[in-house]
C-alpha positions as CSV (number, residue, x, y, z in Angstrom):
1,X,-20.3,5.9,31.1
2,X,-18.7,8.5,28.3
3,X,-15.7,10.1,30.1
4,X,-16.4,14.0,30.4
5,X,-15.0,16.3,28.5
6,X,-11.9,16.7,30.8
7,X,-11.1,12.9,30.8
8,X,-11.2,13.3,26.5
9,X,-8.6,16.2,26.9
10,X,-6.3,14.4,28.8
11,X,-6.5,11.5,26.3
12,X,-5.2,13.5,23.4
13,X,-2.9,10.7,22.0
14,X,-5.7,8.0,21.8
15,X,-5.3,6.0,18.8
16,X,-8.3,3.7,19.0
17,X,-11.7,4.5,21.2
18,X,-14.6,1.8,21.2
19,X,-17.4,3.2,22.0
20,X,-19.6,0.4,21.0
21,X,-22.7,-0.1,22.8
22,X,-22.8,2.9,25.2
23,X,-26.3,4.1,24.4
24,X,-24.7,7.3,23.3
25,X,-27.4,9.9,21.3
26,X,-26.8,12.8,19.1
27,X,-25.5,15.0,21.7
28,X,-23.0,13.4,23.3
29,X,-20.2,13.1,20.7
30,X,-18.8,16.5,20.8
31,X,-16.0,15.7,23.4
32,X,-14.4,13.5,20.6
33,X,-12.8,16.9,19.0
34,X,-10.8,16.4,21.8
35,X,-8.9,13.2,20.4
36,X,-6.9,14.4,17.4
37,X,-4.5,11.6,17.0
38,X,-7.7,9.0,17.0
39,X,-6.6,6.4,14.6
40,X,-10.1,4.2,15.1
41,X,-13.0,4.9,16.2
42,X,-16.2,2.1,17.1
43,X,-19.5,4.0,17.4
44,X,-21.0,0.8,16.6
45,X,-25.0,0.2,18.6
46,X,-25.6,3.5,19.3
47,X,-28.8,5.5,19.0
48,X,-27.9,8.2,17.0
49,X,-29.9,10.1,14.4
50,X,-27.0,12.0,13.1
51,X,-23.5,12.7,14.2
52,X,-22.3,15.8,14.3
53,X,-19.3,17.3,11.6
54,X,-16.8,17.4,14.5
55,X,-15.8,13.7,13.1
56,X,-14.5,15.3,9.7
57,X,-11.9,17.2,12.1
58,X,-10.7,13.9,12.9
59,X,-7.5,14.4,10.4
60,X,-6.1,11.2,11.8
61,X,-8.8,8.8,11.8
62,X,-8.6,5.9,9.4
63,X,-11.4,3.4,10.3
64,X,-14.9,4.3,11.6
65,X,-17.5,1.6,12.8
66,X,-21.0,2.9,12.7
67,X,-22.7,-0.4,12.1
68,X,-25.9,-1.3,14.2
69,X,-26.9,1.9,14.6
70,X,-30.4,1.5,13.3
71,X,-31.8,5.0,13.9
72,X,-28.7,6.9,11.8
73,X,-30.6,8.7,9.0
74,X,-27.5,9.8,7.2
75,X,-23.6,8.9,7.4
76,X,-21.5,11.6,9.0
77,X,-19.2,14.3,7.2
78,X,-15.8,12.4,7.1
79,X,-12.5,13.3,7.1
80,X,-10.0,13.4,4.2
81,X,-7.6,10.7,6.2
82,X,-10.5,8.0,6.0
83,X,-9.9,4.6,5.1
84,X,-12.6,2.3,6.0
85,X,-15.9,3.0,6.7
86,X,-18.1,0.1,8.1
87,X,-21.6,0.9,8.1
88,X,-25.1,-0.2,7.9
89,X,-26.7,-1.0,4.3
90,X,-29.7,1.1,4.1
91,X,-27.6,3.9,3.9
92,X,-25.9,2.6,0.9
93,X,-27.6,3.9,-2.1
94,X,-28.3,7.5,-0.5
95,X,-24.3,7.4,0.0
96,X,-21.9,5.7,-2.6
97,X,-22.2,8.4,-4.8
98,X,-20.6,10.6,-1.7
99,X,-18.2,8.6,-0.7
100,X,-16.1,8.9,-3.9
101,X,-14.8,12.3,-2.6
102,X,-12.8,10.9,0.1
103,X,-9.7,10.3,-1.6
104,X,-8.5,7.7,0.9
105,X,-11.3,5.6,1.6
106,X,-10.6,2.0,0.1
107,X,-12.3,0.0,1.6
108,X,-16.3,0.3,2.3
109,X,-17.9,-2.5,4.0
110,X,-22.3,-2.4,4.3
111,X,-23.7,-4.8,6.4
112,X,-27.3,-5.4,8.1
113,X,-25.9,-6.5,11.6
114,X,-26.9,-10.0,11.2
115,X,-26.8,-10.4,7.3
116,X,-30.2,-11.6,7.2
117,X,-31.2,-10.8,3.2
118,X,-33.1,-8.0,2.9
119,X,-37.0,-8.0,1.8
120,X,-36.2,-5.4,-0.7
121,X,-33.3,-8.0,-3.4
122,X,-35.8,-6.7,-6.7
123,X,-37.1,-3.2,-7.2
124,X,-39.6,-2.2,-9.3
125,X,-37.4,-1.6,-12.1
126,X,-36.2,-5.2,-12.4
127,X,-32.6,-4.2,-10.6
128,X,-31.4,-5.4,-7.2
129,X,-30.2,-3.1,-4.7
130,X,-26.6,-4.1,-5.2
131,X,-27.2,-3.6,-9.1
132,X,-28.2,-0.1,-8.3
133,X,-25.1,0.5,-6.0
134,X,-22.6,-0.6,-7.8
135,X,-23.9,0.8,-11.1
136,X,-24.0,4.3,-9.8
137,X,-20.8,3.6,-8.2
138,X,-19.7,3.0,-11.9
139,X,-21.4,5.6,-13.6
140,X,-18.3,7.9,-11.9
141,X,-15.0,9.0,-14.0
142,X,-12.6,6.0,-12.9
143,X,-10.0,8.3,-13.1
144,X,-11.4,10.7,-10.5
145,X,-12.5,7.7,-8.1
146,X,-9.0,6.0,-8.0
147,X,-5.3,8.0,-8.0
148,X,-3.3,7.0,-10.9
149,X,0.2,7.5,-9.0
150,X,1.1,4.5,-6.6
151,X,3.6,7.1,-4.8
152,X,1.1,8.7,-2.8
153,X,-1.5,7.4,0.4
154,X,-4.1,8.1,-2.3
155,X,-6.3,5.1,-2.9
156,X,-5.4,2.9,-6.3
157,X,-7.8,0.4,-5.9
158,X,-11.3,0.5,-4.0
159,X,-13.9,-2.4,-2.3
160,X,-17.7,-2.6,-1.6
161,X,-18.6,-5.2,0.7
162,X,-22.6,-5.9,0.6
163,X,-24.7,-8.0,2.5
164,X,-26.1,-10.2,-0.8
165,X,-26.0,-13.7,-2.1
166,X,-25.5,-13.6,-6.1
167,X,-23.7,-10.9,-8.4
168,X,-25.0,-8.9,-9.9
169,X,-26.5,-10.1,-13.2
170,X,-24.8,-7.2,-15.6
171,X,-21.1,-9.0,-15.1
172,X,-20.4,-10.3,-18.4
173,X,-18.2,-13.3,-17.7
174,X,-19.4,-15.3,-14.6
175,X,-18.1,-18.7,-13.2
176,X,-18.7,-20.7,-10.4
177,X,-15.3,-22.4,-8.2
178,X,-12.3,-21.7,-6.5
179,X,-11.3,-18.8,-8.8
180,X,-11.7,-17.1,-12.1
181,X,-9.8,-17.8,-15.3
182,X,-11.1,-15.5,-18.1
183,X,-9.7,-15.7,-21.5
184,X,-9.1,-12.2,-22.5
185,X,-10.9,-11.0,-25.9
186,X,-8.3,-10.5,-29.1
187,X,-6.9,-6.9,-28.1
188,X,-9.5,-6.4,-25.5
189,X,-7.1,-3.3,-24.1
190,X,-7.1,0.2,-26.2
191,X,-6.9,4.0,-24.9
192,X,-10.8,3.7,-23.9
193,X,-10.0,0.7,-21.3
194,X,-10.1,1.7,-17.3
195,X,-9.7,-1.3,-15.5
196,X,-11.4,-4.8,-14.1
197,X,-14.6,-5.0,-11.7
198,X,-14.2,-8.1,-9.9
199,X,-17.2,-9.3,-8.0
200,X,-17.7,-12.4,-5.6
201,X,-20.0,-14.2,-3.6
202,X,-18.7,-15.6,-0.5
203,X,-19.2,-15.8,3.4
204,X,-17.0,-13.8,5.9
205,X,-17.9,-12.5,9.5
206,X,-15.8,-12.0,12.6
207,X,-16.2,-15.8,13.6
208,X,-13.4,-16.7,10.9
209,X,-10.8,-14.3,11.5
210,X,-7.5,-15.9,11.0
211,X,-6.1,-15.5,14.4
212,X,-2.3,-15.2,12.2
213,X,-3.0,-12.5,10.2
214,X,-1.9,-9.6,11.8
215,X,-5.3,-7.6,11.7
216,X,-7.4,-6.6,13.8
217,X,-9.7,-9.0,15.6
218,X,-12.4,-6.5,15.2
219,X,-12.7,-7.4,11.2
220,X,-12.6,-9.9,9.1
221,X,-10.4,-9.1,6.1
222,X,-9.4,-11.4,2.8
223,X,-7.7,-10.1,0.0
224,X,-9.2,-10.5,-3.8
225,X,-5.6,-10.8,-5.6
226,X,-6.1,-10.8,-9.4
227,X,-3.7,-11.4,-12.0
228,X,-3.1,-10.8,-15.7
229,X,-0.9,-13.7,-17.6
230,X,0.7,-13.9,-21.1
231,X,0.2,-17.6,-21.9
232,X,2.9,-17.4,-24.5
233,X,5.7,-17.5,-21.9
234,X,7.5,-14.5,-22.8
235,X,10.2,-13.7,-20.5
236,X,10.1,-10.1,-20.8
237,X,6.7,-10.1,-19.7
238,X,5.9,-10.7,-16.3
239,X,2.6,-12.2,-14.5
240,X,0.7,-9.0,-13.2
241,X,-0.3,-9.4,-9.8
242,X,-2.7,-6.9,-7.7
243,X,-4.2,-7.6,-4.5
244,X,-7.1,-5.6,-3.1
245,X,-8.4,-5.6,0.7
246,X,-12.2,-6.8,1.5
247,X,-13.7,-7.0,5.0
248,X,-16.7,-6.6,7.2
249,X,-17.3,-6.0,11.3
250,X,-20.1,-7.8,11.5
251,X,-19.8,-10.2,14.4
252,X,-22.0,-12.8,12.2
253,X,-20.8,-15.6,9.6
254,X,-22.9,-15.3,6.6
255,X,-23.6,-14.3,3.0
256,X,-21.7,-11.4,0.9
257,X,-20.7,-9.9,-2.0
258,X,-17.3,-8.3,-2.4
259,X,-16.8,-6.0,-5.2
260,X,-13.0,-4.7,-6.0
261,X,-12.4,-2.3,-8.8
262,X,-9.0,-2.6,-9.9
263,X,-7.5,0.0,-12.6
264,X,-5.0,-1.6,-15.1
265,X,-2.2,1.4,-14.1
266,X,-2.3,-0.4,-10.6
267,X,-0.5,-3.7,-12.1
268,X,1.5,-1.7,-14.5
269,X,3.4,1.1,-12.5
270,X,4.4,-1.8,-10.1
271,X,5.9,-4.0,-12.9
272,X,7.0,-1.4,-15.2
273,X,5.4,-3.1,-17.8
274,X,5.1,-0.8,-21.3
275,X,1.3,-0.3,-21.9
276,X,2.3,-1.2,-26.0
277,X,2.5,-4.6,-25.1
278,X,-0.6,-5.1,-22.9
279,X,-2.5,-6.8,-24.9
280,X,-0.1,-9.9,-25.0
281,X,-1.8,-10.8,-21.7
282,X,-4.3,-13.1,-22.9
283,X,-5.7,-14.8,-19.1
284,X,-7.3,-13.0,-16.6
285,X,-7.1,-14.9,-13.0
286,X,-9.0,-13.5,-9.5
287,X,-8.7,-15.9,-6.5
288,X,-10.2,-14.6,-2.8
289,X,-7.1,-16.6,-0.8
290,X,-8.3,-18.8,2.1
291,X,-12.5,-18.8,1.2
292,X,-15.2,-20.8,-0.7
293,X,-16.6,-18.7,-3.1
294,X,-20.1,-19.6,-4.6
295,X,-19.9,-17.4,-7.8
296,X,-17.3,-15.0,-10.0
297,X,-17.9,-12.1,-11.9
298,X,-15.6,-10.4,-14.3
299,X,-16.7,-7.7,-16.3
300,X,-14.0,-5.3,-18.2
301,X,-14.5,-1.4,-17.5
302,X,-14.5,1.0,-20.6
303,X,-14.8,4.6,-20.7
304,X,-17.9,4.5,-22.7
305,X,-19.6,2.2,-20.5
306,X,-19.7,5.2,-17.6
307,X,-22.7,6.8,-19.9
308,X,-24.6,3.3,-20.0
309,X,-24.3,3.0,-16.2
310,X,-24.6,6.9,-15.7
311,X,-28.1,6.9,-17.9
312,X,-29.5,3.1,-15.7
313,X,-28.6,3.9,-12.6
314,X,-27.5,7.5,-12.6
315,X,-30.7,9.0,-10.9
316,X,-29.2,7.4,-7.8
């Protein structure tokens, strides 16, 4: 049973509310305005249709849980303070172009509550579903979508997590093993370069959470950590290393992809490296630490590429 509205009041320094699986509906949600320090919230199996705005006025809340609820036509209104958003994946394409304006949210994690593939991999147009999300995704001014100061809460790097089983096919450098070793093109950096789009096929699900991370046992998380060498040895210049978070709440091992955009300032503010000697970095390396991954994808991010995605998949 919900508590009432009382009970809620008297509960005002909550941090984390699971709500999974109480048959709530539309109209029984407004009692959570009452929780302001709310750090997590698992509506997860619920009938809704919509949920009201009072979740934006969450200014606390940093992870929401929606998946399984089948009947949701639309995600909520969030609040700036979001971090991750777990959430069913036929709202995706109606969505990741919103869900740039919330300058905190990192990590965003799609699933189809028991990742059985979806009917609909090919549209008419010849691209996937995936192809079509993360093309709009990058269709956006990279420096709007990601903060370029590392001295803030402000996101610097950002994750899609989709219930798929191959890359999509526009990634120009793809490998198959444990990770990806790209030989970087003769000064493949200049002022027009944004940052790497690392994609992955792998499995994840709540089944393998290691029980030593840390985390919470309600996700499974793995960190994408990719890495720009100089092969020359130089002692001045330093491996760059970035690490990026992935994860899902679905309580079912299966098939993903995990998508990280990383932007090249990430790496360099935290190494102090001078951007006039970037392009001594010859090797690109992404690993996903502690999973078997089926299939890489690299593909290097340009400012002039936003149009060619923008004009593809920009009617999204």
């Amino acid at each position: 049973m919900l508590p009432s509205p009382w009970e809620f009041h008297c509960l005002r320094k909550l941090k984390s509310l699971d709500l999974s699986g109480c048959n709530l509906s539309d109209n029984q949600t407004a009692a959570l305005m009452n929780l302001p320090s709310l750090l997590e919230l698992n509506l997860s199996r619920n009938k809704f249709i919509s949920l009201p705005d009072i979740i934006s006025r969450l200014y606390q809340l940093r992870y929401l849980n929606i998946t399984q609820c089948q009947e949701l036509k639309e995600l909520p209104k969030l609040p700036p303070s979001i971090k991750e958003l777990y959430a069913e994946d036929f709202l995706a394409k109606q969505s990741i172009a919103k869900l740039q304006m919330y300058p905190r949210l990192n990590l965003v994690s799609f699933t189809n509550y028991s990742f059985v593939q979806q009917s609909y991999t090919k549209e008419s147009n010849g691209s996937s579903v995936l192809d079509e999300i993360l093309g709009s995704f990058l269709s956006h001014n990279m420096d709007d979508v990601v903060q370029s100061s590392l001295n803030s809460d402000y996101r610097v790097t950002c994750s899609i997590i989709f219930p798929e089983c191959a890359i999509p096919t526009w990634f120009k450098h793809q490998s198959v093993g444990e990770k990806m070793l790209l030989e970087l093109p003769i000064n493949w950096y200049n002022d027009k370069f944004k940052g790497f789009a690392i994609c992955c096929a792998t499995l994840m699900g709540a089944g393998v959470l290691n029980p030593d991370s840390g985390l919470s046992k309600k996700y499974d998380y793995a960190f994408v950590k990719a890495k720009l060498i100089c092969k020359d040895d130089l002692e001045d210049l330093k491996v760059l290393e970035k690490e990026c978070k992935v994860g899902t709440a679905s309580r079912t091992y299966g098939s993903c992809v995990c998508f990280v955009y990383i932007p090249l300032y990430a790496s360099l503010q935290v190494s102090g490296t001078d951007f006039g000697k970037i392009n001594q970095y010859s090797l690109f390396e992404a690993s996903l630490h502690g999973r078997i991954v089926r299939q890489w994808g690299v593909h290097l991010i340009y400012e002039d590429e936003r149009t060619l995605f923008a004009k593809k998949y920009g009617s999204l």
